[in-house]
C-alpha beads as a LAMMPS data file, in Angstrom:
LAMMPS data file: protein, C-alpha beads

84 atoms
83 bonds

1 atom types
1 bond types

-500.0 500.0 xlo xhi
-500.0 500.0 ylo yhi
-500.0 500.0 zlo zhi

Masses

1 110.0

Atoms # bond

1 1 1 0.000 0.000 0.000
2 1 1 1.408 3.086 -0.699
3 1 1 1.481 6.081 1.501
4 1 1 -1.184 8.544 1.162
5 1 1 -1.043 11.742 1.914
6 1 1 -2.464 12.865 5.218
7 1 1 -5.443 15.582 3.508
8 1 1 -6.468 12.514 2.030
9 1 1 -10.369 12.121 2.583
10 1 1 -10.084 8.853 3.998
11 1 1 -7.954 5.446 3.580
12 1 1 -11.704 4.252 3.014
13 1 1 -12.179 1.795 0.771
14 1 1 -16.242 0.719 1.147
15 1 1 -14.833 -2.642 2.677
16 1 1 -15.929 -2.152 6.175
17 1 1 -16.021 -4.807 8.290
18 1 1 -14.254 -5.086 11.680
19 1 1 -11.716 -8.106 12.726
20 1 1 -12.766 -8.454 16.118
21 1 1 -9.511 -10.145 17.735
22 1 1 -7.654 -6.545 16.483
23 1 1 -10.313 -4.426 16.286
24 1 1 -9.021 -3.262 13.002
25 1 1 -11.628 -2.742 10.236
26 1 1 -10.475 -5.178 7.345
27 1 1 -11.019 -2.969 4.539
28 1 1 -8.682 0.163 5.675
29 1 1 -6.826 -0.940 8.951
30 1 1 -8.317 1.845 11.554
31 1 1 -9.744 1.284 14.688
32 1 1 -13.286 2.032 15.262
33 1 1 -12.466 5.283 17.620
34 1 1 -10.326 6.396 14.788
35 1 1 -12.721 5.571 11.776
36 1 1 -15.292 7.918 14.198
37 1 1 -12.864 10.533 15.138
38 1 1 -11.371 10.874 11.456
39 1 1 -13.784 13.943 10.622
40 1 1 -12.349 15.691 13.217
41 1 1 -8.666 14.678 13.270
42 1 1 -6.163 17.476 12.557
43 1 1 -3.661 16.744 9.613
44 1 1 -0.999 15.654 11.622
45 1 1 -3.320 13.129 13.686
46 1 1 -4.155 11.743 10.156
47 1 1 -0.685 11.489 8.971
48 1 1 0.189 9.249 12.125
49 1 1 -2.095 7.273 11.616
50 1 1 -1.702 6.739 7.357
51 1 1 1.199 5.772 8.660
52 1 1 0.546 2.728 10.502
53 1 1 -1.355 1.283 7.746
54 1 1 0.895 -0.845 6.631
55 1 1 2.068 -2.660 9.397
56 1 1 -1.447 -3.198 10.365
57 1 1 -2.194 -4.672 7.838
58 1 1 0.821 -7.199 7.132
59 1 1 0.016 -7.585 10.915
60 1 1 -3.726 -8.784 9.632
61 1 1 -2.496 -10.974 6.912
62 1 1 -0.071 -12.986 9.365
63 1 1 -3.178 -13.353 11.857
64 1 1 -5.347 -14.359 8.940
65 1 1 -2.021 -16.729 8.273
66 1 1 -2.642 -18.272 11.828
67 1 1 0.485 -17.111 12.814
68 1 1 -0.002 -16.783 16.970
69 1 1 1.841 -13.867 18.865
70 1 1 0.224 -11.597 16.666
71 1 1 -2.700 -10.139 18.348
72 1 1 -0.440 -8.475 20.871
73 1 1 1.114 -6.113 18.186
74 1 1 -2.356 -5.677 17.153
75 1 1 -3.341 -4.572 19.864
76 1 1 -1.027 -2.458 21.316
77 1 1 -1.122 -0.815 18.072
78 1 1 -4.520 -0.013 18.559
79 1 1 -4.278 0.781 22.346
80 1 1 -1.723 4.186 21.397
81 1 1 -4.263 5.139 18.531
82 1 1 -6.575 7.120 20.346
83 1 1 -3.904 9.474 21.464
84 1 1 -3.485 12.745 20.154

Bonds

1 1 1 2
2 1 2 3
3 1 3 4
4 1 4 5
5 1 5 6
6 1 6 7
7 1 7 8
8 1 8 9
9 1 9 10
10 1 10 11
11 1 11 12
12 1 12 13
13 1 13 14
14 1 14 15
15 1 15 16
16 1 16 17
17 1 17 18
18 1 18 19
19 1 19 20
20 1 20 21
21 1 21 22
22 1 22 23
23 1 23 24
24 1 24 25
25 1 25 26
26 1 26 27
27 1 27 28
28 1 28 29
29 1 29 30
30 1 30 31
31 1 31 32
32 1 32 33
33 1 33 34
34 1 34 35
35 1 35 36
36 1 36 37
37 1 37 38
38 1 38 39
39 1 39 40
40 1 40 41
41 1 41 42
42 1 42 43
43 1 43 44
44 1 44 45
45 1 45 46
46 1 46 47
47 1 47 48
48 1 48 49
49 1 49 50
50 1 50 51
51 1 51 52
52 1 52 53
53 1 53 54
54 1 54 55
55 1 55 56
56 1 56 57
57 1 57 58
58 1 58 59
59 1 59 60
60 1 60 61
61 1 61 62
62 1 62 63
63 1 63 64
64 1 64 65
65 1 65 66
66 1 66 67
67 1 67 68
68 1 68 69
69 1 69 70
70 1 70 71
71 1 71 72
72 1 72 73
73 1 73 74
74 1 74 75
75 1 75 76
76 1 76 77
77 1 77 78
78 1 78 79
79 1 79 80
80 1 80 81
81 1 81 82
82 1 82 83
83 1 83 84
């Protein structure tokens, strides 16, 4: 995936569905608090998290893999998302 820049509208992609041992929506990688908060995220809030993308979602495809260990990165992941 490659990086998008942070005024981006969204790293929506109409696949919304949420992985419930990450809590990562499978279709763009963000966390339900940051798929709500996105409207009012500042540009630099946005760029952080564009820029986790990626590793959330290799992070997804190892899970999906049934590789074990790999909810914790998930997770923690997740955990720092909501701060600012």
């Amino acid at each position: 995936m490659a990086p998008r820049p942070a005024n981006a509208a969204s790293p929506c992609i109409g696949i919304c569905r949420l992985d419930e041992p990450s809590g990562l929506c499978i279709g763009c990688y963000r966390t339900i608090q940051e798929i709500a908060r996105w409207g009012s995220m500042g540009r630099d809030e946005r760029a952080r998290v564009f820029a986790t993308l990626d590793g959330r979602r290799g992070t997804l495809q190892l899970a999906e893999a049934g590789l074990s260990g790999v909810g914790a990165v998930v997770a923690g992941d997740a955990a720092g998302a909501g701060e600012a």
